[in-house]
C-alpha positions in Angstrom: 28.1 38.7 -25.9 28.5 39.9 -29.5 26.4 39.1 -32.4 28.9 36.7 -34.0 29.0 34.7 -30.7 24.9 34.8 -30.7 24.9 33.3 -34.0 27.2 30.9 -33.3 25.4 29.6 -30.4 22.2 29.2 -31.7 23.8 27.4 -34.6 24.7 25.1 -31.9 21.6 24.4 -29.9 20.4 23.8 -33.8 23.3 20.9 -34.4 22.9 19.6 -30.8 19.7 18.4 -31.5 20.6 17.3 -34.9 23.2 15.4 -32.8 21.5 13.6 -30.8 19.8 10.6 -33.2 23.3 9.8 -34.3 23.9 8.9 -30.4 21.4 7.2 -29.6 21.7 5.9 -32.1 25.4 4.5 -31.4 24.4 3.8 -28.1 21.2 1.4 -29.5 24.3 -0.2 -31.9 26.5 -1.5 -28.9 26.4 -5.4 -29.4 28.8 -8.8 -28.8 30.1 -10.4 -31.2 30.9 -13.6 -30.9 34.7 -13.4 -32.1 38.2 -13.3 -30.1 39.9 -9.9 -30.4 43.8 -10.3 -31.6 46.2 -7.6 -29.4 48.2 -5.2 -31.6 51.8 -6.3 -30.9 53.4 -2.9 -32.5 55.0 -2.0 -28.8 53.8 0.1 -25.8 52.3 3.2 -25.6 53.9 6.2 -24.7 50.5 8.5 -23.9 50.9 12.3 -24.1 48.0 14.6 -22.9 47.0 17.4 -25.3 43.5 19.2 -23.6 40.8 20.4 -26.5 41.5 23.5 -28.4 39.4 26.8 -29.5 37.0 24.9 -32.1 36.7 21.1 -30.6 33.4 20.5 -30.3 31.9 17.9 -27.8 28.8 15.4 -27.5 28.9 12.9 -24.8 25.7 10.5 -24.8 25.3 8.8 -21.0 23.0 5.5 -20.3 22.7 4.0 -17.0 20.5 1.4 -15.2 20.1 0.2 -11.7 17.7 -3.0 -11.4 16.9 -4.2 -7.8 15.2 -6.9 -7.2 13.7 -7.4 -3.7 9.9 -8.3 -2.7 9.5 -5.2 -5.3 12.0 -4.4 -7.9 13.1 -1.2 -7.8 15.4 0.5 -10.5 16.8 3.5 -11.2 17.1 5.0 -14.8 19.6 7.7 -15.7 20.0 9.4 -19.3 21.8 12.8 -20.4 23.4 14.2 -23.3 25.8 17.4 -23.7 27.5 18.8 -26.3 30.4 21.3 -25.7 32.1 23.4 -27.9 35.6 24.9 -27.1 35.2 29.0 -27.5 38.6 29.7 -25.8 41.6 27.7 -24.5 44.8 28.8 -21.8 47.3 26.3 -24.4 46.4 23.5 -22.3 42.8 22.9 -21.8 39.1 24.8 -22.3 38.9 28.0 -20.1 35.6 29.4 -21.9 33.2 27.2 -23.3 29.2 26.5 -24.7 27.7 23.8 -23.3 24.1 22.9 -25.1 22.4 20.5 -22.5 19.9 17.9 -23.9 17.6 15.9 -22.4 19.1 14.5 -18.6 16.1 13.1 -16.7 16.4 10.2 -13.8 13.4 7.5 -13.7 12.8 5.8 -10.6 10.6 4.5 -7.8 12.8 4.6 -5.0 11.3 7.6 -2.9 15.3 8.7 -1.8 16.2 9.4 -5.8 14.3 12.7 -6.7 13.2 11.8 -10.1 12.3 13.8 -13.1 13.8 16.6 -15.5 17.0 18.4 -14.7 16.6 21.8 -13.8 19.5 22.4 -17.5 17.5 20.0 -19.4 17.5 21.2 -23.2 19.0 24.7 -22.3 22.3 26.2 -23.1 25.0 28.4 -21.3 28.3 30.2 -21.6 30.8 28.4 -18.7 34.0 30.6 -18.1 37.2 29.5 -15.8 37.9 32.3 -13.0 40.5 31.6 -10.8 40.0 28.1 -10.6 35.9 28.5 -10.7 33.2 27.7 -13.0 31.2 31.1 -13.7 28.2 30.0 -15.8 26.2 32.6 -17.8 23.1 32.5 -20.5 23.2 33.2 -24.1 22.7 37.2 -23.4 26.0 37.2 -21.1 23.5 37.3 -18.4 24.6 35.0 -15.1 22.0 32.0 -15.2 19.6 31.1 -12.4 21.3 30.1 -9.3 19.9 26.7 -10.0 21.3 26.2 -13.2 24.3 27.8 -12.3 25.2 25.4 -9.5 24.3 22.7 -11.3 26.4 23.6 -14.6 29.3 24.4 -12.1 29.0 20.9 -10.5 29.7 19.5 -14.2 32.6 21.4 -14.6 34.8 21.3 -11.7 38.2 21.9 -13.4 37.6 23.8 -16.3 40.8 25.0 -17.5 42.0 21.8 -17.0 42.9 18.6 -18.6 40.6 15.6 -18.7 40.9 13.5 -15.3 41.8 10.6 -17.7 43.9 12.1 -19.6 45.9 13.5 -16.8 46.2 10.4 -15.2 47.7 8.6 -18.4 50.1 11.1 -19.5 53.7 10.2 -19.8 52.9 6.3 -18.8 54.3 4.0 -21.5 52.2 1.1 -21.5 52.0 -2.3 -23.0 49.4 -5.0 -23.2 48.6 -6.4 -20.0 50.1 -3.5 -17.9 48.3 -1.7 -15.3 48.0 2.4 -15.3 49.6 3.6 -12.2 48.4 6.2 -9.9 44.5 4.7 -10.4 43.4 6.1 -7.6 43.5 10.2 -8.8 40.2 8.6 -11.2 38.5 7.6 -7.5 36.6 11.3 -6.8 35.7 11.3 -10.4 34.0 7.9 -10.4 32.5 8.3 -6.6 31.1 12.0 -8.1 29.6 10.6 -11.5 28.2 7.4 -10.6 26.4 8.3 -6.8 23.5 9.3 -8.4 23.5 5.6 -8.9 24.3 4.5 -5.2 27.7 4.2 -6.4 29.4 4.6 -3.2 33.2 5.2 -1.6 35.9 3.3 -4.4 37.7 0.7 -2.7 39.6 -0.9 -5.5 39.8 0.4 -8.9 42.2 -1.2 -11.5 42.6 -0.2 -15.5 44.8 -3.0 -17.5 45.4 -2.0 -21.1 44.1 -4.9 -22.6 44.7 -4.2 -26.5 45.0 -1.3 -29.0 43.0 -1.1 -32.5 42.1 1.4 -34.8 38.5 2.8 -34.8 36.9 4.8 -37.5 40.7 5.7 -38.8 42.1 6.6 -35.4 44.3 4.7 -33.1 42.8 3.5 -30.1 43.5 1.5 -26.3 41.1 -0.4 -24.9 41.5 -0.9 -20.8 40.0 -3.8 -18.7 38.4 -2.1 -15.5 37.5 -3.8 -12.1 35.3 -1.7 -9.5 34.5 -2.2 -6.2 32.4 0.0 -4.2 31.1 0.3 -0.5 29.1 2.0 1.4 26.8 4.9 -0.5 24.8 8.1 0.5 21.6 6.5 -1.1 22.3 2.5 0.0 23.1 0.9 3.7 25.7 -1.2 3.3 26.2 -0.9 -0.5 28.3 -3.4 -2.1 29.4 -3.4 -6.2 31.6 -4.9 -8.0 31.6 -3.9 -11.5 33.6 -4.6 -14.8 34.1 -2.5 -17.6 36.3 -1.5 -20.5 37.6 2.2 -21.1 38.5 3.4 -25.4 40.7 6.4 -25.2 42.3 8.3 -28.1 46.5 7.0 -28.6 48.3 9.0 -27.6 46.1 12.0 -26.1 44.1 10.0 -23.7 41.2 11.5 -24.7 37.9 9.4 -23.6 36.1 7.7 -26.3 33.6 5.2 -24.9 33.1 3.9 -21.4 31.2 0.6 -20.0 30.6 -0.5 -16.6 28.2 -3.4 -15.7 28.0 -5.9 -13.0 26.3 -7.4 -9.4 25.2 -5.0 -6.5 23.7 -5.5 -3.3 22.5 -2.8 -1.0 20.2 -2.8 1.8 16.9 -0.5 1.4 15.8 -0.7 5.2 15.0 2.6 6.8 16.4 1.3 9.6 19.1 -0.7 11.6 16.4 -3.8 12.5 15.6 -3.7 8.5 19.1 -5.1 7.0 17.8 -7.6 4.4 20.2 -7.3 1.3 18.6 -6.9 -1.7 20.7 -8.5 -5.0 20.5 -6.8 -8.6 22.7 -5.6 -11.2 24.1 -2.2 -12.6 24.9 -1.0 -16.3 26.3 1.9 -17.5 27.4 3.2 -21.0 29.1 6.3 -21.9 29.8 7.2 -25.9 32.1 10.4 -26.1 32.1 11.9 -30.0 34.9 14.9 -30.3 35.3 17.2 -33.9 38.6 18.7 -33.5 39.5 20.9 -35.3 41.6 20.6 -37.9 45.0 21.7 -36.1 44.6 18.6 -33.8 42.9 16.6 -36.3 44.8 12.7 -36.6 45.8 11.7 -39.9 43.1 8.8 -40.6 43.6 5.7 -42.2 41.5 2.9 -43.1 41.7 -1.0 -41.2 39.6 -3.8 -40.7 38.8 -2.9 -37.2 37.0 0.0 -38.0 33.8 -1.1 -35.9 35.7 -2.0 -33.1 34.7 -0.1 -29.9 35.0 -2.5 -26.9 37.0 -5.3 -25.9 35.8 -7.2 -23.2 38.0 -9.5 -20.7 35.9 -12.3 -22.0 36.8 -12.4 -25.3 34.2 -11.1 -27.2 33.9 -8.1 -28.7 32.0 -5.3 -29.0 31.6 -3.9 -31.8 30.0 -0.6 -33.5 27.0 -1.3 -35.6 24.6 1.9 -37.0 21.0 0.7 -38.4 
């Protein structure tokens, strides 16, 4: 790696950390508000992919919580922050990146979730796409620990290309109240991220675009999601069923915020005689914030909907709020 590169990635690490206050902070500033959202009525949405270019710069903020509550409640706590910036693209998606890891630890007293740091936690690595592999390396162009490098490689299963989401919108003209087809391409992707939850095998997964506003200048749709899991690797008899509402950039696709919450039941018995259900709830929160650069940056304008980052099937809305 050259000296420019060096620079640049330290420069990084630097504004990672800078970084992640303001996500937590817009993660702490998630609330309802008690008002009905109005749908835009300006037509459907004709969504066209376009993957990050050379210069897009990444930070994706990740809060989760599984409560269980049995004779003893057990939980599960998951946080993790990243930011990636975009050092080389094919014309169609990343093939070289930075990723600066931050803090990604898991809380819990089950003794099946191993608990603690990551072994990435608060480091940073070069992630290149070679013939449809991750190759992860250090700062020094060095290849990382083995480790690392299966972990980092784990995160990035299709560099080089687009977004899962993203893919699975583009070309689908969509109004209010219509349903994205082909749904089920999202199941590995949800089965991968959420098991470390006792998320288990999808058995129904729906997105409905539910309404389409305008946050902090740029044009936004908001999805209504219903989940329903089965069986997991960490739960007997696993059983969710989770709402949620999905932002995406209009008309890239490109993820903005994510929210999942709802009832669970599993079974925690170590055996076949032991098949008491235990009830609880999980929630999970995911706050994307992308720089592009200036090529692929949206002309922004100014509406009353600014805050907006959530629309519920209830009703209410949730809105952005910074202290």
């Amino acid at each position: 790696m050259n000296g420019s590169e060096q620079k640049f990635g330290s420069g990084l690490i630097s504004e990672s950390v800078k970084s992640q206050n303001f996500l937590r902070a817009l993660l702490a500033g998630i609330v309802l508000l008690g008002s009905a959202a109005a749908q835009d009525d300006s037509g459907p949405i004709l969504f066209k992919a376009e993957g990050l270019k050379k210069g897009a710069v990444v930070r994706m903020d990740t809060q989760a919580l599984l409560n269980l509550y049995g004779k003893e409640m057990k939980q599960i706590r998951r946080e993790s922050l990243r930011t990636i910036a975009v050092l080389e693209d094919n014309g169609t998606a990343p093939v070289r990146i930075k990723v600066s890891y931050g803090e990604i630890r898991t809380q819990t007293n089950l003794s099946k979730v191993p608990s603690g740091k990551e072994p990435v936690s608060n480091k940073s690595y070069i992630v290149h796409e070679k013939e449809g592999k991750s190759e992860v390396f250090d700062l020094r162009g060095k290849p990382a620990p083995q480790e690392e490098a299966d972990w980092v490689a784990r995160d990035f299963p299709s560099l080089g290309q687009l977004n899962p989401i993203s893919m699975t919108l583009h070309a689908q003209k969509l109004a209010c109240g219509d349903e994205i087809s082909g749904a089920e391409s999202l199941h590995p992707m949800i089965e991968k991220r959420l098991s470390v939850l006792g998320v288990g095998r999808v058995e129904k997964f729906s997105a409905r675009l539910l309404a389409r506003h305008k946050f902090q200048g740029e044009e936004t749709a908001i999805f209504l999601l219903t989940l329903q899991t089965g069986p997991s690797s960490l739960f007997q008899d696993a059983k969710m069923r989770l709402t949620g509402q999905l932002v995406v950039s209009v008309p890239s696709g490109r993820p903005i915020a994510l929210k999942f919450d709802g009832p669970v039941q599993v079974n925690l018995g170590s055996s076949e005689n032991d098949s008491t259900p235990v009830q609880g709830t999980l929630t999970l929160t995911a706050i994307t914030q992308t720089e592009l650069p200036e090529s692929q940056t949206p002309p922004k304008t100014t509406s009353d909907d600014d805050d907006l980052l959530i629309v519920p099937g209830t009703g209410l809305r949730v809105g952005r709020r910074l202290r």
